[in-house]
Each structure stands twice: as structure tokens, then as C-alpha cells.
C-alpha positions in Angstrom: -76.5 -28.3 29.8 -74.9 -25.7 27.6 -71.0 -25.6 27.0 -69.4 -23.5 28.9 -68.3 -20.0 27.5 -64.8 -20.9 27.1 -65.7 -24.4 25.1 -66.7 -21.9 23.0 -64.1 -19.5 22.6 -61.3 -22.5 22.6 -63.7 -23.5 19.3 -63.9 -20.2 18.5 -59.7 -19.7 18.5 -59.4 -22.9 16.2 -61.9 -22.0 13.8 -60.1 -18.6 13.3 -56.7 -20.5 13.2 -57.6 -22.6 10.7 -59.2 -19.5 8.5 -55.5 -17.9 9.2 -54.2 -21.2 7.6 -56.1 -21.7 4.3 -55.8 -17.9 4.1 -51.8 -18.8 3.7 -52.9 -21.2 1.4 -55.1 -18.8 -0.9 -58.3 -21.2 -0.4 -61.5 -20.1 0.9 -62.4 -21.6 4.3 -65.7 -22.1 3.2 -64.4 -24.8 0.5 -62.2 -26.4 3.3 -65.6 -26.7 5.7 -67.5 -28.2 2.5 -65.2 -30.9 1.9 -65.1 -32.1 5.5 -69.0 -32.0 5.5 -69.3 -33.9 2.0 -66.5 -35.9 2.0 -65.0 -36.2 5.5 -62.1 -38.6 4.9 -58.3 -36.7 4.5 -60.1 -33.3 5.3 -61.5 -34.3 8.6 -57.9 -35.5 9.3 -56.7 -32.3 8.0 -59.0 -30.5 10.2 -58.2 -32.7 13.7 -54.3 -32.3 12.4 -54.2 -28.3 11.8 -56.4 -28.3 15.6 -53.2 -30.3 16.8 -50.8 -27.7 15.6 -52.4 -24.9 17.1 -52.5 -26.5 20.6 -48.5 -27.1 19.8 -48.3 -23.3 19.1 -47.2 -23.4 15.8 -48.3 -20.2 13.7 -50.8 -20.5 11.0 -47.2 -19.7 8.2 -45.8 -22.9 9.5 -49.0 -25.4 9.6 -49.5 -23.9 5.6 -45.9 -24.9 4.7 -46.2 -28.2 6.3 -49.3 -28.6 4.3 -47.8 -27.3 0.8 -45.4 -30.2 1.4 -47.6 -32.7 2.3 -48.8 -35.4 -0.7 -52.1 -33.7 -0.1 -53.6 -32.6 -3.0 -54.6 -29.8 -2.5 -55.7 -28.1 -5.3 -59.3 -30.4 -4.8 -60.8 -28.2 -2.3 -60.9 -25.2 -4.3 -62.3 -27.6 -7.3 -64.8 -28.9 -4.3 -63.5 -32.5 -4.8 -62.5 -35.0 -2.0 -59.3 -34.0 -0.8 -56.7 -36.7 -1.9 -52.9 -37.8 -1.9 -51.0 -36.4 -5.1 -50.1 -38.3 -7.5 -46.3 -40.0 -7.3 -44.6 -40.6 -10.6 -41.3 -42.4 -9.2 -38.3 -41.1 -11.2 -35.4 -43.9 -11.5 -37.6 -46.5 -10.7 -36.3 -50.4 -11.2 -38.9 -51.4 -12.0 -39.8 -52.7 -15.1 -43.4 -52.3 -16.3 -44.2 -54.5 -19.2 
């Protein structure tokens, strides 16, 4: 049994929303789809998580911000790496590494 036609377009929508999003983030979609096929992990979550935002209504501006401030890194999809949490260097930290 084949999905129905608007299974498709829903899919359809998402895929475009998401395009919209790393479009705001000046990374190629195809980069994005290659590190969820080769690496799944924080992209897949990325993926489901940008999916969730459009069913919430948020515009493809606000989901790119959100994701600018996340600790994702990520500056690894356009060097098709794993997509991964920044760095944290604590400033003012007490404690004492010896």
C-alpha cells in the first residue's frame, strides 16, 4: 500500500522547511542530509528537532537562531564531519587543574 498523497506532501513541506533553515544558516542541505546518512547521531536529532519546530509554526529565521545558539557545532557539516557539541572553555573556573 502506497502513502497517501498528503504523507507525501506533509514530507514534502518539511524537507523544504528545513532547506529554508540551513539556507539561514549558509549550509548546503545536501551536507546536512550527508551527515544524518553517515553519521546519524546529533544530526538525526537535529533533523527530528527542526521537524518539531515547524509543526509548532516557528519560521525557518527563528529555528536558525535557536540553532546558532545552540553548543552545536556547526561548522562540521559544511567540513562533512559528525555534527558535535562545541567546545566549552569555562572562564572563572575554581577549579584547579594541576
Amino acid at each position: 500500500m502506497e502513502p497517501s498523497t498528503t504523507t507525501h506532501e506533509k514530507e514534502r513541506k518539511v524537507r523544504l522547511f528545513e532547506e529554508r533553515v540551513f539556507a539561514q544558516l549558509e549550509i548546503k542541505h545536501s551536507q546536512f542530509s550527508f551527515c544524518v546518512k553517515t553519521y546519524r547521531g546529533y544530526a538525526l536529532l537535529l533533523r527530528k528537532w527542526i521537524k518539531e519546530f515547524y509543526k509548532k509554526g516557528k519560521n525557518s529565521c527563528e529555528v536558525a537562531d535557536l540553532i546558532r545558539k545552540s553548543p552545536l557545532d556547526i561548522n562540521h557539516i559544511r567540513q562533512n564531519k559528525p555534527l558535535s557539541i562545541k567546545e566549552v572553555i569555562l572562564k572563572n573556573s575554581r577549579v584547579r587543574v594541576s
